[in-house]
VMD Tcl script that draws the C-alpha trace (Angstrom):
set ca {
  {-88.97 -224.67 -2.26}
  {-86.73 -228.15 -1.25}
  {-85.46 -230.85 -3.00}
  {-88.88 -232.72 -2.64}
  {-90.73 -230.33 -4.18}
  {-88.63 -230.02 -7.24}
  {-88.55 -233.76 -7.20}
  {-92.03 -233.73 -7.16}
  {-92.50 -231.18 -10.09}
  {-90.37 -233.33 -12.41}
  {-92.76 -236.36 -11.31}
  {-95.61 -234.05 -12.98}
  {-93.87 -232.94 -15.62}
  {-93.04 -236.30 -16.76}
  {-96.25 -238.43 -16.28}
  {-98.34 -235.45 -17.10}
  {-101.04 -236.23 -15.32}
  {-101.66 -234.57 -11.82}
  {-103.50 -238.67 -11.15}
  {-100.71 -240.29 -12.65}
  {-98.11 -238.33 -10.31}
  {-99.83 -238.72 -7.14}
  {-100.55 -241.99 -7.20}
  {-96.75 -242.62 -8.11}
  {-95.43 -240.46 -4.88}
  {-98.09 -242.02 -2.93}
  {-99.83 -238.74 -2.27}
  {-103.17 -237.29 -2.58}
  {-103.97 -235.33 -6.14}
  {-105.18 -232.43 -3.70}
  {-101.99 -232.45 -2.05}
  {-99.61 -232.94 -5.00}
  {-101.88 -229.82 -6.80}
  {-101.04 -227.66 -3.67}
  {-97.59 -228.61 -4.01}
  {-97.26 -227.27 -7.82}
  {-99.33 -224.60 -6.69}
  {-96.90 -223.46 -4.07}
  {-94.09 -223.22 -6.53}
  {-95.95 -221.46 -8.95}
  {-96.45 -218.93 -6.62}
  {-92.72 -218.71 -5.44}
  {-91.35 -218.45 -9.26}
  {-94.49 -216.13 -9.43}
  {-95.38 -217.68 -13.17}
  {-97.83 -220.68 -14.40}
  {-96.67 -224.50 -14.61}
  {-98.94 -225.91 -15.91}
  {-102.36 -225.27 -18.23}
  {-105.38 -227.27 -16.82}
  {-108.44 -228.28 -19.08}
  {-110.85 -231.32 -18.65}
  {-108.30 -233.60 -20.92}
  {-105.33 -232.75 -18.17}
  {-102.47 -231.27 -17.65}
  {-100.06 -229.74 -20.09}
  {-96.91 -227.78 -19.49}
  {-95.90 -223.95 -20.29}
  {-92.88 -222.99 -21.57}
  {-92.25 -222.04 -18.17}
  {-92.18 -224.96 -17.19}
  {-90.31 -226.46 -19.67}
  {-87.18 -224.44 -18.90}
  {-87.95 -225.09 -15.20}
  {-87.73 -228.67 -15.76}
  {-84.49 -228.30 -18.28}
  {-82.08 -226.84 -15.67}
  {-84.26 -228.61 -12.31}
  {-83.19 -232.23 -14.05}
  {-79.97 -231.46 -13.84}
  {-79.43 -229.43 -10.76}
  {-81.19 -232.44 -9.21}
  {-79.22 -235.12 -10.68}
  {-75.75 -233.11 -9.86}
  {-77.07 -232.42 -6.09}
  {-77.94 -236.38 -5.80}
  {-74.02 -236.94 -7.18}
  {-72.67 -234.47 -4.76}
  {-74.29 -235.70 -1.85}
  {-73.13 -238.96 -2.80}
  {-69.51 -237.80 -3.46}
  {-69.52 -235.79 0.36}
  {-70.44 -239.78 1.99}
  {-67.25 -241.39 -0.04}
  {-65.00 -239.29 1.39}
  {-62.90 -241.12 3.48}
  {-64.20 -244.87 2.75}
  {-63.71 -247.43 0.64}
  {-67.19 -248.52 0.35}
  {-70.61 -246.96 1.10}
  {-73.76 -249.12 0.46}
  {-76.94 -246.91 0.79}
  {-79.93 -249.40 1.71}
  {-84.24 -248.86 2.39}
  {-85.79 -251.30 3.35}
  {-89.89 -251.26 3.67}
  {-91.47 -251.51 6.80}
  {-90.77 -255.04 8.78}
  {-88.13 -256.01 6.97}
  {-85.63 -254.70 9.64}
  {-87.47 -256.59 12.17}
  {-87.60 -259.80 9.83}
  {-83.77 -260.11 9.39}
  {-83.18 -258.20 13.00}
  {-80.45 -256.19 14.23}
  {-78.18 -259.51 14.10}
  {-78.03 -259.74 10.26}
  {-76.95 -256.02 10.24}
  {-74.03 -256.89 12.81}
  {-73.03 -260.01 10.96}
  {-72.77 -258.37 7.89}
  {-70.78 -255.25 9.38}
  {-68.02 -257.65 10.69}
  {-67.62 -259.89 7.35}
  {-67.65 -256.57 5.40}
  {-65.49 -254.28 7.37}
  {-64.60 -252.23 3.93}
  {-68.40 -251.30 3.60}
  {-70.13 -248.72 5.20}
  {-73.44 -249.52 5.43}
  {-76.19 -247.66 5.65}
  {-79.71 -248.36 6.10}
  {-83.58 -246.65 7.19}
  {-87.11 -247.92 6.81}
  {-89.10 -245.83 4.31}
  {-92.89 -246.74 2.83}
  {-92.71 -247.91 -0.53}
  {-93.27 -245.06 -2.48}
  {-90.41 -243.25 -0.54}
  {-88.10 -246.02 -1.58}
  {-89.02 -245.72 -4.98}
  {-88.25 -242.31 -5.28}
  {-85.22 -242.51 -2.99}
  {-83.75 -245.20 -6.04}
  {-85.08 -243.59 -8.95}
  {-83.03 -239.95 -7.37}
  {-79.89 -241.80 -7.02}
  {-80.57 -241.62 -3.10}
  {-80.63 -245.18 -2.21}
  {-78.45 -247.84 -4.10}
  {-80.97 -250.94 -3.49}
  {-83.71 -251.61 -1.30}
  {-86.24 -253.99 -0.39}
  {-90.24 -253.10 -0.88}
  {-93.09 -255.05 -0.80}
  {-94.31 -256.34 -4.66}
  {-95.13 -256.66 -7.07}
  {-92.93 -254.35 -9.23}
  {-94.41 -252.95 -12.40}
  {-92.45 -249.82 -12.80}
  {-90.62 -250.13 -15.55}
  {-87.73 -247.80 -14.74}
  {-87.12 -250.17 -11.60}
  {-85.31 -253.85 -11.91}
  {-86.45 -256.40 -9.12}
  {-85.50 -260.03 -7.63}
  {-88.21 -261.75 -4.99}
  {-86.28 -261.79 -1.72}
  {-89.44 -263.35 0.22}
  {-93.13 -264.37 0.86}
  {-94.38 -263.88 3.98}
  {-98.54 -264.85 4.51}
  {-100.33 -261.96 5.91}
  {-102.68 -263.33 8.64}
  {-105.85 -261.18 10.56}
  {-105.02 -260.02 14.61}
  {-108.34 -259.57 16.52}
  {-109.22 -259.03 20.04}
  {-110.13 -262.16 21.83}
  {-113.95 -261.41 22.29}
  {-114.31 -260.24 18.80}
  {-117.40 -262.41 16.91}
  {-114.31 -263.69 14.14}
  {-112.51 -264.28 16.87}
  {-114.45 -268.28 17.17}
  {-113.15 -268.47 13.45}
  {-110.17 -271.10 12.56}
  {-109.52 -269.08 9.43}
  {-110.66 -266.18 7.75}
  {-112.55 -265.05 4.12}
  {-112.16 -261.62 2.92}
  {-116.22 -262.26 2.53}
  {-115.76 -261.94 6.98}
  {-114.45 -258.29 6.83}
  {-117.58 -257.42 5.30}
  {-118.59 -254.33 7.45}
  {-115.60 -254.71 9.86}
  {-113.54 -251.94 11.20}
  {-110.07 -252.82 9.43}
  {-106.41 -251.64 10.86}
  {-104.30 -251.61 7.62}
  {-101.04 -250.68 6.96}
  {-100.63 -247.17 5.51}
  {-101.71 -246.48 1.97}
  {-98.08 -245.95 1.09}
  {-97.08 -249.54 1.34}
  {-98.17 -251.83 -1.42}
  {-99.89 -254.57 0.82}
  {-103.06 -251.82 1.40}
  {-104.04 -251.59 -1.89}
  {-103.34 -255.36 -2.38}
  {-105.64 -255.79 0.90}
  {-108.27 -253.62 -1.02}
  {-108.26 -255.64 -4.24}
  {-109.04 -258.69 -2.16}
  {-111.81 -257.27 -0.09}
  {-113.59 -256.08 -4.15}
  {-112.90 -259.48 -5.39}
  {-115.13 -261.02 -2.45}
  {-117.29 -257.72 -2.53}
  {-117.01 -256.96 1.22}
  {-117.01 -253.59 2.40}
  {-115.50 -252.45 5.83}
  {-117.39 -250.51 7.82}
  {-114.15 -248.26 8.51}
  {-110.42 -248.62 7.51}
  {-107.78 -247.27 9.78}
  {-104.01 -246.95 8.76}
  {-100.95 -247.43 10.39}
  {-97.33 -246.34 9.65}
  {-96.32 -249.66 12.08}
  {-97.82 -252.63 12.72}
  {-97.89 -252.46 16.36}
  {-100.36 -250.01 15.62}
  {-102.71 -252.12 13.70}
  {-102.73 -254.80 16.40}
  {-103.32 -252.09 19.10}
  {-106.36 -250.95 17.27}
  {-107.63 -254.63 17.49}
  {-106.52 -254.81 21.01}
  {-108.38 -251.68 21.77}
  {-110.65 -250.39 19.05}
  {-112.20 -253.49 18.12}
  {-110.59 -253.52 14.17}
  {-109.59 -256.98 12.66}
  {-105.85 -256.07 12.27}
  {-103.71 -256.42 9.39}
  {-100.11 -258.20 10.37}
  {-97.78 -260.58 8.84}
  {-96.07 -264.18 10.28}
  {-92.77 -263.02 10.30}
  {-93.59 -260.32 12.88}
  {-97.49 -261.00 14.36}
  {-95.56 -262.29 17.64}
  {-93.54 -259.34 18.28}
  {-96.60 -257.00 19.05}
  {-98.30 -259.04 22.19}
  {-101.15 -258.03 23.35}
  {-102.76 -261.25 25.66}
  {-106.22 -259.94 24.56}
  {-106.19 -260.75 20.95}
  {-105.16 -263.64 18.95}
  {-103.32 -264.34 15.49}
  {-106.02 -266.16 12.66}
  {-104.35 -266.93 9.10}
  {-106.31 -266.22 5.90}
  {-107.98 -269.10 4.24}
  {-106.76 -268.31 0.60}
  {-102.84 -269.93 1.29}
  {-101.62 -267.51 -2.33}
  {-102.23 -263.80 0.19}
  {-98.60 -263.30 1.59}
  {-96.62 -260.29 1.65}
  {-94.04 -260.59 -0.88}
  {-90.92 -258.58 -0.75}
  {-88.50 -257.48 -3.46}
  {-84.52 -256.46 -3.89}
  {-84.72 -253.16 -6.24}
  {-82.82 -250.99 -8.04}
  {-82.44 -248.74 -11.17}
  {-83.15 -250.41 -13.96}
  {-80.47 -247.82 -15.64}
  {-77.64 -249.00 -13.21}
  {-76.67 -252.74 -12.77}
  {-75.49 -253.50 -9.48}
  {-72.00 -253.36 -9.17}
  {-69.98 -256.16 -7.35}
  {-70.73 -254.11 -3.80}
  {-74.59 -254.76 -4.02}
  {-74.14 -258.30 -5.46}
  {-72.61 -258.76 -3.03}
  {-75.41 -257.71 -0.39}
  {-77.63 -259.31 -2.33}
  {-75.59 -262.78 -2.17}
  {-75.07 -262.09 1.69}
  {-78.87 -260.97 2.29}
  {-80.07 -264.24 0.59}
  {-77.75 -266.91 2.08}
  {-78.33 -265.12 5.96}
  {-81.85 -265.75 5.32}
  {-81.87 -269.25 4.08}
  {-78.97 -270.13 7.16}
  {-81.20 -268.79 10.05}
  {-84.11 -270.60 8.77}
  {-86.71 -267.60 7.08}
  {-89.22 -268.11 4.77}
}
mol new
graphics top color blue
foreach p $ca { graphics top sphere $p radius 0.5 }
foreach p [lrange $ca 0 end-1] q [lrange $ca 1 end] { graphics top cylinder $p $q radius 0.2 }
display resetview
């Protein structure tokens, strides 16, 4: 049993609701169930009680949960105690996938120089590892695509970035200036994984115009998406801020007629910590770098 196990537990405990939990850690109910199942059989006792209204927990359980909350919450406080130790400052940052990319390597050094008191440290997660990274005290702030509705989670809109279609030159939409969501209908589709928030707000889009892909292939990255339309003959998911990085001379970039589809991005944090003068601070910085180099 690790940390993300027991993490994951206290997820099920609290929602109770096996569908509730997995869709919050951005997992599958059959794998979150084999999860719980797993530690069942290490503490060799029964979590949880199934029937056809849910889930509910054992007394087992409910001890288990007593003493897991707070070995959790002292582990997260001693990990972050160990990375103080001998500096001033230390900023722990996720950022979703592209953001990195978006700001590049240069905002990262700028920052380092004008804030030589603050370590800073950084990794791209999907979403739903962010989340759970801030909610477990892991991650101070970080930046994931929107919108927020967790309640346990403040957020400010950092950006809005449109989300265009990458195809392969010789592709039939290919002839198109722009593109419906009505055009995917029966299309093999190249989305970003299922763990960002942009694929399910690519789904919703695709019911609204009732289209139906043919097949829908994820990606962790999006060079992946635009080499399955280079190569596999998908209509690629990809975003302006980073369509160009990822060139393939076969395909081409076509923007989305519906102007409102962009990939909006959010600063979060705990809703039960304000940020202190440190990640204002970042904030502040993060905002004005943006605005000086010219990004949307």
């Amino acid at each position: 049993m690790n940390t993300n196990d027991i993490i994951t537990f206290l997820t099920v405990y609290e929602s109770k609701s096996i569908n509730y939990a997995a869709n919050e850690l951005y997992i599958s109910p059959q794998g979150l169930t084999k999860i719980i199942k797993r530690i069942e059989n290490e503490l060799g006792t029964t979590l949880f009680l199934r029937s056809p209204q849910g889930i509910s927990a054992t007394p087992e359980a409910k001890l288990f949960y007593s003493r897991m909350k707070l070995l959790i919450s002292e582990y997260k406080s001693v990990l972050h105690d160990i990375h103080e130790i001998g500096h001033k400052h230390l900023l722990r940052t996720c950022f979703t996938s592209g953001i990195l990319s978006y700001l590049t390597l240069d905002y990262m050094e700028e920052y380092t120089n004008q804030h030589p008191d603050i370590e800073l440290l950084f990794e791209e997660s999907p979403d739903a590892i962010i989340q759970a990274k801030i909610l477990s005290k892991e991650c101070d702030i970080g930046i994931m695509s929107g919108p927020i509705h967790d309640e346990r989670l403040s957020s400010s809109l950092f950006t809005q970035i449109p989300m265009l279609a990458v195809v392969a030159k010789e592709h039939p939409l290919a002839a198109k200036e722009k593109l419906t969501f009505s055009d995917l209908d029966g299309q093999k589709l190249a989305l970003i994984t299922h763990r960002s928030r942009t694929h399910a707000q690519f789904l919703r889009r695709l019911a609204s115009a009732n289209a139906t892909p043919s097949a829908i292939y994820e990606a962790e990255q999006l060079l992946y998406t635009h080499k399955y339309a280079a190569y596999n003959g998908c209509v690629g998911q990809t975003f302006l801020s980073e369509c160009y990085l990822f060139n393939f001379p076969n395909t081409i970039i076509i923007p989305f007629e519906d102007p409102s589809f962009t990939w909006n991005s959010y600063f979060v944090w705990s809703a039960t910590h304000p940020l202190n003068e440190v990640t204002r601070e970042f904030v502040r910085f993060t905002y004005d770098w943006k605005v000086s180099h010219g990004l949307t």
